[in-house]
N, C-alpha and C positions, 0 to 999 in steps of 0.2 A: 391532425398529422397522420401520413398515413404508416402505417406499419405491419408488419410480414406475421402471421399469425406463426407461434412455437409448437413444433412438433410434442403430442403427448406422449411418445416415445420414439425411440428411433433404432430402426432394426439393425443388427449390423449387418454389415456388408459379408456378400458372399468371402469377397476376396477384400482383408482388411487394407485400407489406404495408407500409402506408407508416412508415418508423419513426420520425422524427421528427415528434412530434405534438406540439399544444399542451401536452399535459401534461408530456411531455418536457424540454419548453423553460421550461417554467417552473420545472420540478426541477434545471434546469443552473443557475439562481440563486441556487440553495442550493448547489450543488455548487463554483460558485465561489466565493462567500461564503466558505466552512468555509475552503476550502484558500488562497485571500490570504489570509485572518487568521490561520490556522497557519504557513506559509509566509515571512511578511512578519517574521514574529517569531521565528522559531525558531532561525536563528544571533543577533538581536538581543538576546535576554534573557539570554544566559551572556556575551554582551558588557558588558551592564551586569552581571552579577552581579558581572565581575570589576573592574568599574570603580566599583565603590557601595561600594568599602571594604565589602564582604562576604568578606576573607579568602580566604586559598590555596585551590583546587581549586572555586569558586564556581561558574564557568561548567559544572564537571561536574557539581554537585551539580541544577542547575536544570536541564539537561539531562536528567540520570539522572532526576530524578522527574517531565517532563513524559512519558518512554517507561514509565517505571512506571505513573505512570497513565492514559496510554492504554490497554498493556496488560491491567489491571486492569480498564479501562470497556466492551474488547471485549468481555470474559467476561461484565462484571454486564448491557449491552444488550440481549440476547434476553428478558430477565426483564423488563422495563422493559418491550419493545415490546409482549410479550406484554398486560403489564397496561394498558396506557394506548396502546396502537397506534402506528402509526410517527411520523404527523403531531408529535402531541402530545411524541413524544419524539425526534424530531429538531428541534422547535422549542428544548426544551428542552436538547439539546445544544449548539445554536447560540447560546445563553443563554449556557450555562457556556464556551465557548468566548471570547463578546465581551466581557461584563462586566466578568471579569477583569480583563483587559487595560486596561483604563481605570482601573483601581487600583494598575498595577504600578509608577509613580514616585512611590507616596506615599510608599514606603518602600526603601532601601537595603539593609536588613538580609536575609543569606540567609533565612532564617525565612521574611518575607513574598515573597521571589521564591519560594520553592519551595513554599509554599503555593499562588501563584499558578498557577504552572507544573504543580500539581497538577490544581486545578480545569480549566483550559484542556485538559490531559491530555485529563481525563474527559471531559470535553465534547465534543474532537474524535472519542475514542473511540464515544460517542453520535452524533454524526453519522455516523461512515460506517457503523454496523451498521444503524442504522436508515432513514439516506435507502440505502443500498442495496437494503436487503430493499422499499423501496417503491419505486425505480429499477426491478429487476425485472420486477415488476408492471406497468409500463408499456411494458415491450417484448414486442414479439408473441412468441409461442416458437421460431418459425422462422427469428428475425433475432437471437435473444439474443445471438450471440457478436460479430455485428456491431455492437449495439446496447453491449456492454458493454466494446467496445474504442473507440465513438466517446465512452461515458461516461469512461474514460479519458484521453484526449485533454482531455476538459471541464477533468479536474481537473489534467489535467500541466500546459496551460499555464501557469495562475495560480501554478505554483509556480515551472516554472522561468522568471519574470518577478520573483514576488515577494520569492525568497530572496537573490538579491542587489540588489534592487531595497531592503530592507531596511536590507540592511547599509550601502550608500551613501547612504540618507535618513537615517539617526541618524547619521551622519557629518556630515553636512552641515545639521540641523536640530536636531539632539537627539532622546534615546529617548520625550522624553514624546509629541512629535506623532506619531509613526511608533506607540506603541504605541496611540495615542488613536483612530488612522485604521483599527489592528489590530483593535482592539475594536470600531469604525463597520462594519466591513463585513461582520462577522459578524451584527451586534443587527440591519443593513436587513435580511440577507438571510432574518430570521424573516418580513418582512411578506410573503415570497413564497407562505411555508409553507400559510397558509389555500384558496391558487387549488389546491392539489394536489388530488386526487381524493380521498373519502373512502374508507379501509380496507375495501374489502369483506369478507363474512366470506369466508374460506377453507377450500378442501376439502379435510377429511383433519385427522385431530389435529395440535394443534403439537407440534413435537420438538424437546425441551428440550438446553440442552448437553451436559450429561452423557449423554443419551442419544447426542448426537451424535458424540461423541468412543468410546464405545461400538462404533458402526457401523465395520466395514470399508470401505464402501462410499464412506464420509467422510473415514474417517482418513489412508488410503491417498495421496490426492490431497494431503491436506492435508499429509501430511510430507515428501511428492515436492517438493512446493511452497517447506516452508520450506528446503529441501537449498537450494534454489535463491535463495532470497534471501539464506542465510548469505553468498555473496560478494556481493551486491548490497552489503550493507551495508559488505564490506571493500572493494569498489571505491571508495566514494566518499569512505570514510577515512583510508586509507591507501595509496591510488595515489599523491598527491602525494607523501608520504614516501619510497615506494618507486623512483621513479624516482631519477633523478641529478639533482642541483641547478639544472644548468644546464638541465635540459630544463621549465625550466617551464611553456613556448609547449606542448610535447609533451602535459603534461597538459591543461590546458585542451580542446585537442582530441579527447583520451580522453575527457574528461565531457562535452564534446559529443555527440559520436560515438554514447554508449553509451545513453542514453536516447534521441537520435533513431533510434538502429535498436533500439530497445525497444518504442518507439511502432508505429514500422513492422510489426513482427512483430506485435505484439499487434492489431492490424487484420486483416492478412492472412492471422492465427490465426482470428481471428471471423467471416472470411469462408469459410476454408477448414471449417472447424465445424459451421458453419450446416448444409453442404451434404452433408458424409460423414459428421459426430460427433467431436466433441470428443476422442475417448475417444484416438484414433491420435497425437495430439501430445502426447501427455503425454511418453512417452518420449523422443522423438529432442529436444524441448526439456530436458529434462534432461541429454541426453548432451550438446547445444551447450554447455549452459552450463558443465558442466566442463569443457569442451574450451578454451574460450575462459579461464577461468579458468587450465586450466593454462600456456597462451601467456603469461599474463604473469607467469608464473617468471621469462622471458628479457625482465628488466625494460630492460637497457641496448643492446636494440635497440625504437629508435621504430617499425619495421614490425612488430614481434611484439606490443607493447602496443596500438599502435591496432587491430592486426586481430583481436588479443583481447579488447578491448575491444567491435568489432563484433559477432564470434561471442557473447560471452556475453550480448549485449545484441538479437541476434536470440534467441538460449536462454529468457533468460529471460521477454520480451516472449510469444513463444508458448507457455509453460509458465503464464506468469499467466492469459493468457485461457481456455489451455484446464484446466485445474483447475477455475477457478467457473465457466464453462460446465456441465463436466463437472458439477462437485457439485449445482447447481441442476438439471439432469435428475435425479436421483437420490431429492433430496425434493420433497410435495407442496407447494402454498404456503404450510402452516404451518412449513414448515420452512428459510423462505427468511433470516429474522432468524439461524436458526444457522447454516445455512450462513456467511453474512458474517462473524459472530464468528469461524467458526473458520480462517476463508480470513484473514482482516485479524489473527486474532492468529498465524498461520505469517508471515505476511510482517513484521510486527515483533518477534516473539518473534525471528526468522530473520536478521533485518538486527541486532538486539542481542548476541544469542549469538554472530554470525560477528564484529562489530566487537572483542566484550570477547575472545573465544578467540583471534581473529587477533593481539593486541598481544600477550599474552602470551604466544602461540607466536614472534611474531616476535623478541619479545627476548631469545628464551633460542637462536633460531636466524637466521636471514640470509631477507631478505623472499623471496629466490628459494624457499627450499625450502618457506618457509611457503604459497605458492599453492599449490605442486605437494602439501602436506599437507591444503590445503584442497580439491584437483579430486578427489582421491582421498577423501575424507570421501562430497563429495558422491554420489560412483559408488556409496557401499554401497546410497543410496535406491534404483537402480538393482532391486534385489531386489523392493521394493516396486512399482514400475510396470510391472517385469514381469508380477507374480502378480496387480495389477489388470488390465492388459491382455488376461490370461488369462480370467481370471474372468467379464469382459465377452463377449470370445468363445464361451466356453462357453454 
């Protein structure tokens, strides 16, 4: 496959490229759209599955097949962009995303939740491969990592507002308006879809998944990457459990903590990027994040969890950005829809694999050793960003 070598640094510009443009701005429409209608529902709908008289283990079961078929949608989307371009099929994600949603109290039975939760899956899956690879495209090349940690930012907020913002509106009004408002905000946010630019053609053949997963050059990043989300996903699962009962205040703090100095790195990753290349933060964000992960072995003191919590969440924050930074220098812009697949399915294949492995490691062992099993998992990647780091060098 062929691929665009990554600059070792990148000088700035006399006169800096302006990065928020109209086009931008009106692509942050959809970007918020997608993630309050996913967000706003996502603890909400295993709430009702276990309240609809849908039987024991309900709320996993609608769970488990909204991450099945996200995962499944990241794969099938490059194939879709390919055929029908980004527009078209990030409209259409945002479709299957909203509709749904507007159907999910007609019926109690698991059957139609996890059908629903299917579709919505897909859908969101179709949003982020496809408005990303067209995100992209509207950031100059010399701001991308800034431009794709302030796209970040677009889409944390609406989540961390909407996800408990959810849970205490179906408390307080019931799941059908909350799911109805879920579905509204995804279906406005197609009307934005048409002001986007239209798909230029692109230079350089497209490169398909399977080629993509083929490539070193790809692969590399991408499994550094999902090391790294494996505790993201058992951070936010299992810290409550893992602490001591009484320190409830404690975690709260910890999931504060951890996504705001996520946010933080992932910025200051996109700015440091911009300027010297991506390619130098792969590593030492990896080593954070084990390191941080392994500080909260020492669950029953509050200063080792919150400052493990910090460390991994500067880790990982600068490991997300520079990864797809990184990978998007590497292909040309037909290669920008795979790229997204394979970066968005390390980071939920990564956050699934680390939640399901961590329970069942935890319950045959004590949560302390099970961190210190999981910082040491992630250091094998360690191997792999070396010999990419090498490689680039060379």
């Amino acid at each position: 496959m062929t691929t665009t070598a990554e600059p070792q640094t990148t000088q700035p510009a006399a006169g800096r490229t302006q990065l928020v443009t109209r086009a931008l701005l009106v692509r942050f429409v959809s970007i918020i759209g997608a993630s309050a209608s996913y967000y706003l529902l996502l603890s909400v709908v295993p709430l009702y599955a276990e309240g609809a008289r849908s039987g024991g283990g309900a709320a996993g079961l609608a769970t488990g097949g909204l991450m099945f078929a996200t995962v499944a949608g990241v794969l099938l989307s490059p194939r879709l962009v390919a055929r029908f371009g980004n527009r078209v099929t990030l409209a259409a994600g945002l479709f299957l995303l909203g509709a749904p949603a507007l159907l999910l109290t007609v019926s109690g039975h698991i059957a139609w939740i996890v059908a629903i939760c299917l579709l919505r899956g897909l859908g969101f899956a179709v949003t982020l491969v496809a408005g990303s690879a067209l995100t992209v495209s509207l950031l100059p090349p010399e701001r991308r990592g800034e431009g794709l940690a302030l796209v970040g930012i677009v889409s944390g907020v609406p989540a961390l507002v909407a996800l408990p913002l959810g849970v205490w509106w179906a408390a307080e009004v019931g799941y059908g308006p909350v799911s109805a408002v879920g579905g509204l905000v995804a279906l406005a946010a197609i009307l934005s879809v048409p002001s986007l630019p239209r798909q230029e053609a692109v230079e350089g053949k497209r490169i398909g998944l399977a080629a993509g997963f083929r490539t070193g050059q790809l692969v590399r990043p991408t499994v550094v990457f999902a090391a790294t989300a494996l505790a993201c996903g058992i951070v936010v699962t299992f810290l409550p459990l893992a602490v001591p009962a009484a320190s409830s205040g404690l975690v709260a703090v910890a999931l504060f903590v951890q996504p705001a100095t996520m946010t933080v790195a992932r910025w200051l990753a996109g700015r440091h990027g911009d300027r010297h290349g991506p390619a130098r933060l792969v590593l030492p964000g990896l080593l954070l994040s084990a390191l941080g992960t392994l500080m909260l072995a020492f669950t029953h003191s509050p200063v080792a969890v919150v400052a493990g919590v910090a460390v991994f969440g500067i880790g990982f924050g600068a490991c997300q950005n520079a990864t797809l930074s990184l990978m998007y220098t590497r292909v040309p812009a037909g290669g920008n829809a795979t790229v997204s697949a394979m970066w968005n399915f390390a980071y939920d294949a990564g956050m699934g694999v680390g939640a399901v492995g961590f329970g069942l490691l935890a319950g045959a062992i004590d949560y302390p050793l099970a961190f210190a099993c999981t910082a040491a998992l992630m250091l094998t990647a360690v191997i792999l960003a070396v010999r990419d780091r090498s490689t680039v060098a060379s």
